[in-house]
C-alpha positions in Angstrom: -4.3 -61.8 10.3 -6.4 -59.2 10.8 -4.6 -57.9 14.0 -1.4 -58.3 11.7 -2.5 -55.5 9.5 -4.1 -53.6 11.8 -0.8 -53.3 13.8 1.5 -52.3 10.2 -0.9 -49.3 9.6 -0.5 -48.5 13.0 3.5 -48.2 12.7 3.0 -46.4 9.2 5.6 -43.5 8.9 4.6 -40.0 9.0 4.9 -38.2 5.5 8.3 -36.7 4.8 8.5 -32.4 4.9 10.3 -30.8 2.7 12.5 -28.4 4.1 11.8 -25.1 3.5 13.9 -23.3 0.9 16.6 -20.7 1.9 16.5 -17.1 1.0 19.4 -15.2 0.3 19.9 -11.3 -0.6 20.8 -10.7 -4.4 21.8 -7.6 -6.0 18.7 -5.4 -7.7 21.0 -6.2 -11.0 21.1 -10.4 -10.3 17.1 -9.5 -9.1 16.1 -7.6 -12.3 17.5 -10.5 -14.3 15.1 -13.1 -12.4 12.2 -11.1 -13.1 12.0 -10.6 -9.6 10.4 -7.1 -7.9 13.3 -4.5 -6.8 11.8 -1.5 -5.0 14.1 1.4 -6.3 14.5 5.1 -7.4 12.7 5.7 -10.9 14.8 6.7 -13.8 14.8 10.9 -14.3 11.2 12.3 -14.3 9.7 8.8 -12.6 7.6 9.1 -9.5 7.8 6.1 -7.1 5.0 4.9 -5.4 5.5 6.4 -2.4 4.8 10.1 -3.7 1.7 8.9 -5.6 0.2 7.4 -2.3 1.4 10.6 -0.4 -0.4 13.0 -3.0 -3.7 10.9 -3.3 -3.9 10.3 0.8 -3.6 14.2 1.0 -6.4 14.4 -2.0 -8.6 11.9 0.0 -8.0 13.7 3.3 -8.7 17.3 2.1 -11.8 16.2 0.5 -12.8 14.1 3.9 -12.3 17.1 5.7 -13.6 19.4 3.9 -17.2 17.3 3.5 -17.0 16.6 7.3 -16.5 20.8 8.1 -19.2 21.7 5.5 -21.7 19.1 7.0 -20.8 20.6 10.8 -21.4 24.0 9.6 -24.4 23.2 7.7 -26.0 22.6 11.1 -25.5 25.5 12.7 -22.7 28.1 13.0 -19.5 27.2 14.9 -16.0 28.4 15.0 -15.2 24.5 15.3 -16.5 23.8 11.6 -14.8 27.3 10.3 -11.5 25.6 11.4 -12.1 22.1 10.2 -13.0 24.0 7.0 -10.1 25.5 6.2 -8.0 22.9 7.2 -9.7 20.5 4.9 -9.4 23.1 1.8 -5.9 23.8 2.4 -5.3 19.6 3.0 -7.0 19.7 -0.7 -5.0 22.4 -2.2 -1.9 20.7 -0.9 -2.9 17.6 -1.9 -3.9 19.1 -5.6 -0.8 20.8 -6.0 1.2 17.7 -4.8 -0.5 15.6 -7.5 -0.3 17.8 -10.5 3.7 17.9 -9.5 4.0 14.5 -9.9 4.2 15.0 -13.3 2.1 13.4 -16.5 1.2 10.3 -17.0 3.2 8.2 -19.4 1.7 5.2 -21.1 4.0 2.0 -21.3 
């Protein structure tokens, strides 16, 4: 009996998969409706993400550069570092001016 049972756990089944389920494009409107996230234009006077990220990589990379230039010229004189410098403090008033033209915060 023992080879009996050993043999039906042998020929056991493998678990079912279930399939995988489909995906299918929907309207931002059918979307909005199933709570779901739509990636589109903010109403008047919104800013999208994608500015926000733009204006605080150019903060980031001003101030990066601008550290990085000071710390070469700090070592000794170099027309290298004055170039670095200048562009890391124009990077940061770009990325100043960018930021403040994105407009006030609003709170929801």
């Amino acid at each position: 009996m023992d080879e009996e049972d050993e043999k039906k756990e042998e020929k056991a089944p493998p678990p079912r998969k279930r399939p995988a389920p489909k995906r299918r494009r929907v309207a931002a409107s059918e979307a909005a409706a199933a709570d779901e996230v739509v990636v589109a234009k903010p109403a008047a006077g919104g800013v999208t993400v994608a500015e926000e990220r733009g204006a605080r990589r150019a903060l980031a990379g001003g101030v990066t550069l601008a550290a990085l230039a000071l710390a070469l010229v700090g070592v000794g004189p170099s027309e290298v570092g004055m170039a670095i410098t200048l562009a890391g403090l124009l990077t940061l008033i770009y990325g100043i001016h960018t930021f403040g033209r994105l407009g006030a915060e609003t709170a929801k």
